[in-house]
FIKOLMI-500803 format. One line per field, with one value per atom (N, C-alpha, C): residue number from 1; residue in one letter; atom name; y, x, z. Coordinates in pm, whole numbers. Each point is the difference from the previous one (the first is absolute). Layout:
BEGIN
num <- c(NUM;...);
residu <- c(A;...);
atome <- c(CA;...);
Y <- c(Y;...);
X <- c(X;...);
Z <- c(Z;...);
This chain:
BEGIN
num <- c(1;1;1;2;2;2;3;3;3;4;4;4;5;5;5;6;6;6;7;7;7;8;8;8;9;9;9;10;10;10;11;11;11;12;12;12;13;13;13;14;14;14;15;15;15;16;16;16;17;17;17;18;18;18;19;19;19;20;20;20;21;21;21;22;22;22;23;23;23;24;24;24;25;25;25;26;26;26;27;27;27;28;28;28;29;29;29;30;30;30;31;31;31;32;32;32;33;33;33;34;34;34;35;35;35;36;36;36;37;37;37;38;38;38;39;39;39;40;40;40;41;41;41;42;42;42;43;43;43;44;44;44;45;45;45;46;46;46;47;47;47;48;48;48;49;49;49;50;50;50;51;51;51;52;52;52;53;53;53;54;54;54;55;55;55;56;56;56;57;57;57;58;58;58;59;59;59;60;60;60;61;61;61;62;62;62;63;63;63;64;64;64;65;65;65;66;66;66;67;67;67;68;68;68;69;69;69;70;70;70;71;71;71;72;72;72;73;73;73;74;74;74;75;75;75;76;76;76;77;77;77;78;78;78;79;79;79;80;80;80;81;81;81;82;82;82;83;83;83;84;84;84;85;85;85;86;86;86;87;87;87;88;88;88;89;89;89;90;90;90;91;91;91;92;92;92;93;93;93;94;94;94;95;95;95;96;96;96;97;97;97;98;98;98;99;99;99;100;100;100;101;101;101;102;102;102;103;103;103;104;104;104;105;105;105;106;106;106;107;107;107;108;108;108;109;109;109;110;110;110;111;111;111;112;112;112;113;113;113;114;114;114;115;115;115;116;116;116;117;117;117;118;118;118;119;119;119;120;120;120;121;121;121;122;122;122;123;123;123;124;124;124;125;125;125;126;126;126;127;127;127;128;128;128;129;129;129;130;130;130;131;131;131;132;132;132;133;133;133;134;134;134;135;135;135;136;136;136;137;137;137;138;138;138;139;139;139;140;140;140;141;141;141;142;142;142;143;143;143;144;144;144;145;145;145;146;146;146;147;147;147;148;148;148;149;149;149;150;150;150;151;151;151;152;152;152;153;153;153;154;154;154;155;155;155;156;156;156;157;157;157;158;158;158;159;159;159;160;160;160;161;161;161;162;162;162;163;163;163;164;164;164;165;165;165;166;166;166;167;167;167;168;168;168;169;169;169;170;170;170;171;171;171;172;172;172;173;173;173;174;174;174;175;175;175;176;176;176;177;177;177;178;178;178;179;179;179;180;180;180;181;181;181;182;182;182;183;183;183;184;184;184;185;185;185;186;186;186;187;187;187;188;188;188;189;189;189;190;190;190;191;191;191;192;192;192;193;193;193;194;194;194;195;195;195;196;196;196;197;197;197;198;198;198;199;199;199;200;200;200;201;201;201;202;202;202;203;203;203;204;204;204;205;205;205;206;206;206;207;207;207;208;208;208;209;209;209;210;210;210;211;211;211;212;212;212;213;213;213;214;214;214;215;215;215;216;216;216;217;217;217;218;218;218;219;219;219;220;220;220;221;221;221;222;222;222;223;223;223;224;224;224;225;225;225;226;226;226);
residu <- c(X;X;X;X;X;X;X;X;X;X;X;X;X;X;X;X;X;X;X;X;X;X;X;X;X;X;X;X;X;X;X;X;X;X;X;X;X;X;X;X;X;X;X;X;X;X;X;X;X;X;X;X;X;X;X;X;X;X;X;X;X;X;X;X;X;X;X;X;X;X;X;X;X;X;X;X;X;X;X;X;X;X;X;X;X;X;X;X;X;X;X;X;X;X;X;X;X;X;X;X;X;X;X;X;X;X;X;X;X;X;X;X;X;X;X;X;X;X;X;X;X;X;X;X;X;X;X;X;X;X;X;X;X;X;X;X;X;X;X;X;X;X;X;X;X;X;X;X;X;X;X;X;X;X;X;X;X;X;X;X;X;X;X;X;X;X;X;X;X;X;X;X;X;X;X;X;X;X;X;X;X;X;X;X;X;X;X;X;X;X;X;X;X;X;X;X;X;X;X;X;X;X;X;X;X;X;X;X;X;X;X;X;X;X;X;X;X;X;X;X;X;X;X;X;X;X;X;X;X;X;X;X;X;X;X;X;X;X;X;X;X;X;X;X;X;X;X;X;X;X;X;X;X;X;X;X;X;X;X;X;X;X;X;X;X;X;X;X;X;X;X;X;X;X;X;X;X;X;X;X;X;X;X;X;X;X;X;X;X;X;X;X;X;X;X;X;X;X;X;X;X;X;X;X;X;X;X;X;X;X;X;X;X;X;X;X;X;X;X;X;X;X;X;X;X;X;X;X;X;X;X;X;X;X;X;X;X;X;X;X;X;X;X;X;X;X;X;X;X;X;X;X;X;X;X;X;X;X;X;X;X;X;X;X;X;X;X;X;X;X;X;X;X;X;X;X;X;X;X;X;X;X;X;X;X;X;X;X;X;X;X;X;X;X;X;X;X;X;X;X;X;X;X;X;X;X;X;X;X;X;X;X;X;X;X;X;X;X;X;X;X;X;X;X;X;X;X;X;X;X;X;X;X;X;X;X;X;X;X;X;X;X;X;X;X;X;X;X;X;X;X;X;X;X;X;X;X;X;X;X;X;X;X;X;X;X;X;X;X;X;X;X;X;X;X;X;X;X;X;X;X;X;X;X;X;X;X;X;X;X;X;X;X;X;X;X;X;X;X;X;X;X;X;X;X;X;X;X;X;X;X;X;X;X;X;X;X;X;X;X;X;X;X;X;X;X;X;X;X;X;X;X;X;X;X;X;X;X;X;X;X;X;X;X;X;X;X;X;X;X;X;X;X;X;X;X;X;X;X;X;X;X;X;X;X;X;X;X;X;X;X;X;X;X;X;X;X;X;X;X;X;X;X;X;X;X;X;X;X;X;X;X;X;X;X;X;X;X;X;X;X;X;X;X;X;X;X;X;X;X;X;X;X;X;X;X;X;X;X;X;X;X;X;X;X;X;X;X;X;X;X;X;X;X;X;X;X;X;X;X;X;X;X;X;X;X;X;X;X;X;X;X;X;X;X;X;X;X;X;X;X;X;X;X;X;X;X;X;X;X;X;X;X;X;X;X;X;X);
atome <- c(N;CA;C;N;CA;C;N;CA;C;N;CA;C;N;CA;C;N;CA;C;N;CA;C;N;CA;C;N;CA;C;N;CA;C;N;CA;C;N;CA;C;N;CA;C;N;CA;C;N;CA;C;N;CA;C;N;CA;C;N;CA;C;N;CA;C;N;CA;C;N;CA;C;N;CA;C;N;CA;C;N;CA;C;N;CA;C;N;CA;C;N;CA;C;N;CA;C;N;CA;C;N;CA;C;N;CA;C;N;CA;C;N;CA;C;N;CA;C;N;CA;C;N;CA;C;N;CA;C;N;CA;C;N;CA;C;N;CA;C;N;CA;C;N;CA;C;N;CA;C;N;CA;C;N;CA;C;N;CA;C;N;CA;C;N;CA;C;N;CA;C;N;CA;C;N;CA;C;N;CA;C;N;CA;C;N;CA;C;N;CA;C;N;CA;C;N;CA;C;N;CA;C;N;CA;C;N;CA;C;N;CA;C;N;CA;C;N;CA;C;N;CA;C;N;CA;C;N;CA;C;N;CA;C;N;CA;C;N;CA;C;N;CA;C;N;CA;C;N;CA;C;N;CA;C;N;CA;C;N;CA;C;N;CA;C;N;CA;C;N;CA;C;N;CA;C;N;CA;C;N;CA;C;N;CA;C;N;CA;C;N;CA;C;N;CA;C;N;CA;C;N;CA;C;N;CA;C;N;CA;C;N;CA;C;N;CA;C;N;CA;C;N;CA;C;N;CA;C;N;CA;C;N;CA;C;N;CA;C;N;CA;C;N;CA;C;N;CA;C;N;CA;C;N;CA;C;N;CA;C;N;CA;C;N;CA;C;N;CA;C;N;CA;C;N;CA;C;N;CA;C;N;CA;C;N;CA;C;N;CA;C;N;CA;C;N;CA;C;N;CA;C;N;CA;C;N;CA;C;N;CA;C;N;CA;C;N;CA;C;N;CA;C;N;CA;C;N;CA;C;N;CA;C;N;CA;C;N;CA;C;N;CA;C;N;CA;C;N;CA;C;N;CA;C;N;CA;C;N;CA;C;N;CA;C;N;CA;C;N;CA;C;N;CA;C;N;CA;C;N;CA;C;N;CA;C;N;CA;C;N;CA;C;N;CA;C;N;CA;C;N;CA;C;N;CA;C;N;CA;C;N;CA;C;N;CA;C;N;CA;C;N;CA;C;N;CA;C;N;CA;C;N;CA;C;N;CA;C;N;CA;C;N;CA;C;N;CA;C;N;CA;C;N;CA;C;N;CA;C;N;CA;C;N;CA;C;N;CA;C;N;CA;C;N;CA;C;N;CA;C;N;CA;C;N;CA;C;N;CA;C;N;CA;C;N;CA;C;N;CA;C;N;CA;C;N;CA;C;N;CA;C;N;CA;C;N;CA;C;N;CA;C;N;CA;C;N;CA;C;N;CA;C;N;CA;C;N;CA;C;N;CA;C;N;CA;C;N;CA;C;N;CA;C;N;CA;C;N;CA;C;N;CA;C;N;CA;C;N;CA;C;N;CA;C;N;CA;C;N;CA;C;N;CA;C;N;CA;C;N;CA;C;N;CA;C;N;CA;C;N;CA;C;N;CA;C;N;CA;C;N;CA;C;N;CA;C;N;CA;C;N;CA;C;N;CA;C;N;CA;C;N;CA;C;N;CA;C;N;CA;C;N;CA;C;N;CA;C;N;CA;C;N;CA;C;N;CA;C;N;CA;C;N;CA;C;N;CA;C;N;CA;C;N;CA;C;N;CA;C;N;CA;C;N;CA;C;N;CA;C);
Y <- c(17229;-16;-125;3;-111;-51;-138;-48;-112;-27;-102;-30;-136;-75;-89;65;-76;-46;-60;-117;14;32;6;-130;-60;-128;-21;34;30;53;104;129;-108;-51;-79;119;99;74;16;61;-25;189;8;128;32;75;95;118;13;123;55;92;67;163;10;104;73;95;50;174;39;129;28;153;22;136;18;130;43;157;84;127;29;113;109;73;114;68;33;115;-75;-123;-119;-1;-49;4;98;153;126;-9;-40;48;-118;-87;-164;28;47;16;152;53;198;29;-36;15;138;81;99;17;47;-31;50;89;60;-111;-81;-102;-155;-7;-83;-158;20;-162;-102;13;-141;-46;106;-34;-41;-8;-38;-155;-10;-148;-100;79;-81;-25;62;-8;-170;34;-125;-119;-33;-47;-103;117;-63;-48;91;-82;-143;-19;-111;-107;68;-99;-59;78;-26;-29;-98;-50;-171;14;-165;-14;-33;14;-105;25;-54;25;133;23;173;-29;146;25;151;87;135;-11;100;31;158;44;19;25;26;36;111;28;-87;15;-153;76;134;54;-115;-61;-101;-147;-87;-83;-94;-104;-32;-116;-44;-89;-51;-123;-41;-78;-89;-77;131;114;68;18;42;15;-151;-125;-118;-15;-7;19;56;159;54;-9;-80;-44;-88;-135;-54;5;160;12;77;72;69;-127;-114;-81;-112;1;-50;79;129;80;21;30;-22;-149;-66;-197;-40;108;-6;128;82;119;59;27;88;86;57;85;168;74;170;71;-29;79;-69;64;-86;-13;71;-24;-88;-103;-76;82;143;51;81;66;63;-105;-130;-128;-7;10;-69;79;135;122;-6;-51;3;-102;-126;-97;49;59;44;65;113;38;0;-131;-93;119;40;140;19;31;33;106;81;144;33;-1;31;107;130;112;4;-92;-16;-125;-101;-87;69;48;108;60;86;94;-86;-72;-118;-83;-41;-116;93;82;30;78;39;21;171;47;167;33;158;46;20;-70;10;-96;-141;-158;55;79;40;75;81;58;-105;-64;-140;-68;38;-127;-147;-53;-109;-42;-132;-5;-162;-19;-154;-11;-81;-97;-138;-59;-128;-15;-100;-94;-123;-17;-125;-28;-102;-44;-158;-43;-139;-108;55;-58;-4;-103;-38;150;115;69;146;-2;120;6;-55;91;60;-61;119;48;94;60;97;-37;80;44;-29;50;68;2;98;126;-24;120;119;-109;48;85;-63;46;146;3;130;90;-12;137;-26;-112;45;17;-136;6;-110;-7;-74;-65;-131;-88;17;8;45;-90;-16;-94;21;-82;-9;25;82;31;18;-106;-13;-53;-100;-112;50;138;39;38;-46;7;60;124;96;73;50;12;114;109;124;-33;-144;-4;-97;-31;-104;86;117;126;76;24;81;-130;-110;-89;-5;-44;-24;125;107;129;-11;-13;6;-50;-127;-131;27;78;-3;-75;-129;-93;7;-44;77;-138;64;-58;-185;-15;-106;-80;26;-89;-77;115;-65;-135;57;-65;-151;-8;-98;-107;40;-13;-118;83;-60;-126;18;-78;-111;-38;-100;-94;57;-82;-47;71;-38;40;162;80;10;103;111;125;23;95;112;99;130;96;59;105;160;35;176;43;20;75;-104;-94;-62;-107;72;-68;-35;62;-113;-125;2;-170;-104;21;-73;21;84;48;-120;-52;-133;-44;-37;-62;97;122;131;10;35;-13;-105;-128;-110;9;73;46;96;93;147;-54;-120;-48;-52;-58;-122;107;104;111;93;1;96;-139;-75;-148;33;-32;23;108;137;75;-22;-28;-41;-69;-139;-99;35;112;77;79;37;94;-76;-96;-128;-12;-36;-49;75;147;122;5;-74;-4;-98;-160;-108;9);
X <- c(7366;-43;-87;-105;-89;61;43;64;-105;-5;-88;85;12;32;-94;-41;-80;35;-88;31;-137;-12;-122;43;-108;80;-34;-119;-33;52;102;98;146;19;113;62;3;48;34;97;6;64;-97;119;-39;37;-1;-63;-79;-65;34;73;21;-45;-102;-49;59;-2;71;-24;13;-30;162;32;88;13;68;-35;135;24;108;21;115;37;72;-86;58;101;-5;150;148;-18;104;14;-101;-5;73;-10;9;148;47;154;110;-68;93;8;-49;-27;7;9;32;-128;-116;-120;-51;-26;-102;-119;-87;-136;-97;99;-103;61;42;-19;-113;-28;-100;33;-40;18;-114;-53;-72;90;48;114;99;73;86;-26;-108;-40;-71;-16;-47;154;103;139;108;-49;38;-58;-116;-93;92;-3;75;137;67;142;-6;-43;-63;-29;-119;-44;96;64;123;101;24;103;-101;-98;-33;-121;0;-53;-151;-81;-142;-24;-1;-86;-102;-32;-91;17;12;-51;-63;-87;-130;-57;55;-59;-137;-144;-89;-75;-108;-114;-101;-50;-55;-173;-12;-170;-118;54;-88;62;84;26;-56;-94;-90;61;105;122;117;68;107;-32;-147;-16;-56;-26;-1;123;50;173;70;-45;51;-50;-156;-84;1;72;42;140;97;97;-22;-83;-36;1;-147;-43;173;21;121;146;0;47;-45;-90;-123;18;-80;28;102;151;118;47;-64;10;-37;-141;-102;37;90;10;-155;-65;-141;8;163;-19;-47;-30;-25;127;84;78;172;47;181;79;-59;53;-36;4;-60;-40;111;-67;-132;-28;-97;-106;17;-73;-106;108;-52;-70;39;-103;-168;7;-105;-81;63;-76;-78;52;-32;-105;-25;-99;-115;26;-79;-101;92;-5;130;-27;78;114;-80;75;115;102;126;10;-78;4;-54;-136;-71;58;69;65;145;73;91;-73;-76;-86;-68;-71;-33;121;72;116;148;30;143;50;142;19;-19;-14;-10;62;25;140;-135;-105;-54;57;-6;19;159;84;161;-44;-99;-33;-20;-69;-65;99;98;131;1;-87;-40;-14;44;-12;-1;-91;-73;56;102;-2;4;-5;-37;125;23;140;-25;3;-10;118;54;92;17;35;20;59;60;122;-47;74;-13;66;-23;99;-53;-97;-120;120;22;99;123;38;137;-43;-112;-65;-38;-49;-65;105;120;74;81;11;51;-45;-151;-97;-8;27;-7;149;92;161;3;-39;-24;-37;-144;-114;8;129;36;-126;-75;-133;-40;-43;-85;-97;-48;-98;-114;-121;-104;-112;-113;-117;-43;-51;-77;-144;-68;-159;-96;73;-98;-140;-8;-99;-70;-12;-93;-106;-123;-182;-7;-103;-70;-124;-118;-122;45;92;31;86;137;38;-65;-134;-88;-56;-35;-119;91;144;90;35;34;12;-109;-95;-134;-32;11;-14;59;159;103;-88;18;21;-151;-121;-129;-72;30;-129;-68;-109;-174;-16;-71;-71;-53;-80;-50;63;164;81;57;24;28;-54;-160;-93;0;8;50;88;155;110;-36;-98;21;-109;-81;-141;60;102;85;44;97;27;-94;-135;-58;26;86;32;-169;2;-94;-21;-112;-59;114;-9;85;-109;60;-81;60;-5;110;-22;-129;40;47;47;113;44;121;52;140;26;93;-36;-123;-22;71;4;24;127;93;92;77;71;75;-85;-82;-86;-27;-27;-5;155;80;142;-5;-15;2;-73;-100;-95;50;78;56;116;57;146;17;-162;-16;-82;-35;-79;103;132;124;96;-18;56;-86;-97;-89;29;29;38;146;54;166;-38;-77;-6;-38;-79;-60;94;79;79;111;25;78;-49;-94;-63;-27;21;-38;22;210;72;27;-140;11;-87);
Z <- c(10743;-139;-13;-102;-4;-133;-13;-121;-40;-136;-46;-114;-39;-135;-57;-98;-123;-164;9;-124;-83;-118;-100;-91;17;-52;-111;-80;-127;-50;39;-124;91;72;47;-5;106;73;139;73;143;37;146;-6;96;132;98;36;132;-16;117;100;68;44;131;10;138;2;109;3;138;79;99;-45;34;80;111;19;-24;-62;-28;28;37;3;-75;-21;-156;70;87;48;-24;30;-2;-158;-108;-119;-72;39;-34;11;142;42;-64;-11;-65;-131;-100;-140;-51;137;-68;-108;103;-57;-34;-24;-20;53;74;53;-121;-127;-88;-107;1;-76;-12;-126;-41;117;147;40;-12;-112;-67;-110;-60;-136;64;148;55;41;32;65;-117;-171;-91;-56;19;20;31;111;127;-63;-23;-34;-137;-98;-111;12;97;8;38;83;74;-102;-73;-112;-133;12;-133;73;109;73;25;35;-15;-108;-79;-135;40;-114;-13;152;35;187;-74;64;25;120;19;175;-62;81;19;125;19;83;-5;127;-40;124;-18;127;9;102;73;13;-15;20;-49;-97;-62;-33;42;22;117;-67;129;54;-48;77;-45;70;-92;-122;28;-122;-127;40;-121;-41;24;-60;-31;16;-30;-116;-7;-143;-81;29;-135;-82;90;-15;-137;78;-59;-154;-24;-180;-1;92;-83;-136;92;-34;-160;70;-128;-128;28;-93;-109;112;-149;-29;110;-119;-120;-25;-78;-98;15;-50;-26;126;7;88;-6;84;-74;115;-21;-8;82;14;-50;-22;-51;179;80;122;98;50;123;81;65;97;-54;-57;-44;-41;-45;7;94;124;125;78;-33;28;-64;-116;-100;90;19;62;161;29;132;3;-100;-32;-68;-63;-104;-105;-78;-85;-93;-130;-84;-15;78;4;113;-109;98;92;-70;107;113;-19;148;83;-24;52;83;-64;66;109;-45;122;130;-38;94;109;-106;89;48;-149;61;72;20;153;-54;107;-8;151;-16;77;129;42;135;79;-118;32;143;-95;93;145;4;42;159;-43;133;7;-81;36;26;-99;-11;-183;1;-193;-34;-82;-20;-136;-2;-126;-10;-99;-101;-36;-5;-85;-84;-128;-63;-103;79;-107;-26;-83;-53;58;103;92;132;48;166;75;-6;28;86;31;86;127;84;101;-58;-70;-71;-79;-38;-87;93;86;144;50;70;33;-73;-120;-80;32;-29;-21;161;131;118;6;-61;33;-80;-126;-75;14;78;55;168;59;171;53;-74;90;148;43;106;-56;31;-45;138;-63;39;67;85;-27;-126;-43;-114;18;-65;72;-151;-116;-112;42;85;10;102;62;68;-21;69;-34;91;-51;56;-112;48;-76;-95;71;-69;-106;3;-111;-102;60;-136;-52;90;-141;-99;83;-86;-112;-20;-84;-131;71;-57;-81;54;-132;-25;2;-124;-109;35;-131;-47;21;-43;39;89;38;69;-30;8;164;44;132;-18;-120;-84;-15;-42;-96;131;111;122;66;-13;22;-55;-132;-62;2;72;18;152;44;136;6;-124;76;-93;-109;-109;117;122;111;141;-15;70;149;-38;114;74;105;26;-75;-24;-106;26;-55;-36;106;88;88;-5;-113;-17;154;67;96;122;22;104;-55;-97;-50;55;141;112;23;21;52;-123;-98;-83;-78;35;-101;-40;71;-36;-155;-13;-137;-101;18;-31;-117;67;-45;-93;41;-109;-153;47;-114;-97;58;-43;-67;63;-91;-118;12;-136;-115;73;-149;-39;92;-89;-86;55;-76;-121;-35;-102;-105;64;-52;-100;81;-61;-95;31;-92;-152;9;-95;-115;84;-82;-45;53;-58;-135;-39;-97;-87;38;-136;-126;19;-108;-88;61;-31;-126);
C-alpha cells in the first residue's frame, strides 16, 4: 500500500490517503459468504466497503478502475479537492465516494464518472482491484487490513505510476487535451519541445505535462460552485 499524510493548513485540516492493488479470489469469496455467482458482486463489495466505513468513522473506501488514472499523485490530488470540497461545502455530490470519482474525472456528471472510474464485473474478472482510502486518522493499515481480511485478498505490485506512450494517448483523449496545451505545459518548464510522433524520447516530461493539465482540470471544477 502507498500511504501519505497530509495537512491543508489553510482549512487546518489533516488526513490520510491510502492506495492499494489487490488480487482476489471469487471462488473463495463465493464459498466463505454462500455467494451466488448470479448475484450483484459490485453491490457485495460496495457492501464491505460500507461496513468498514461505519466501523472507523470520517474514512472513505473506494473502489476504482485504473484505464485512466495516470498515477498515484492523481488519486492524491483528487483526494485532495474531494476534501476541500466538503470543508467548503462545494461539493457535487452528498457522498465523498462519488466525490472522489467526480474529481478523477474532472467532470460533473456522475454517470460518466461511474462509467469511467468504477468497478465493473470485468475489473473481477482480471482478479485484480484498486482502491483509495481517506480517513482522518493515523489509521490506513488497520483500515487496509480490514479491507484485505474481508475480500481474503493478497496485496499486489502497485503499477499506477507506470509510463508508457499507449497509456499517454489513451489518457490524453480521455481528458480532451489538445497536442498545443501539451506543448505549452512543456515549453512553461523549459522542457524539450513536444514531438507527437516520438514521443518516447521524452515521456518522463510528457507525463509531467499531462499531470499538471488534469490538475487544471480538477482545479476547475473546484471552482464551479464557488
Amino acid at each position: 500500500m502507498i500511504a501519505k499524510r497530509f495537512h491543508i493548513d489553510y482549512l487546518k485540516v489533516n488526513y490520510s490517503v491510502g492506495i492499494n492493488q489487490i488480487s482476489i479470489n471469487l471462488d473463495k469469496i463465493f464459498d466463505s459468504y454462500n455467494f451466488n455467482k448470479e448475484d450483484n458482486i459490485i453491490d457485495f463489495l460496495i457492501s464491505i466497503s460500507e461496513e468498514i466505513q461505519n466501523t472507523y468513522k470520517d474514512t472513505m473506501i473506494q473502489f476504482f478502475a485504473d484505464s485512466y488514472v495516470l498515477s498515484q499523485d492523481h488519486i492524491f490530488i483528487a483526494c485532495y479537492y474531494v476534501q476541500k470540497a466538503f470543508y467548503n461545502k462545494a461539493n457535487i455530490s452528498k457522498s465523498k465516494n462519488i466525490e472522489f470519482l467526480l474529481y478523477l474525472i474532472a467532470r460533473r456528471q456522475i454517470k460518466n464518472a461511474i462509467e469511467a472510474f468504477g468497478i465493473k464485473k470485468t475489473d473481477f474478472t482480471l482478479k485484480k482491484l484498486n482502491y483509495c482510502i481517506i480517513s482522518k486518522e493515523n489509521n490506513l493499515n488497520e483500515i487496509n487490513q480490514e479491507i484485505i481480511l474481508k475480500l481474503m485478498a493478497d496485496e499486489v505490485e502497485i503499477t499506477l505510476n507506470g509510463k508508457a506512450v499507449e497509456k499517454f494517448n489513451r489518457i490524453k483523449s480521455f481528458y480532451g487535451i489538445l497536442d498545443e496545451q501539451i506543448e505549452c505545459v512543456l515549453n512553461s518548464y523549459g522542457f524539450e519541445p513536444f514531438n507527437k510522433n516520438n514521443i518516447a524520447h521524452n515521456l518522463e516530461n510528457i507525463f509531467i505535462a499531462l499531470y499538471d493539465l488534469i490538475c487544471e482540470k480538477m482545479s476547475l471544477l473546484s471552482l464551479e460552485k464557488i
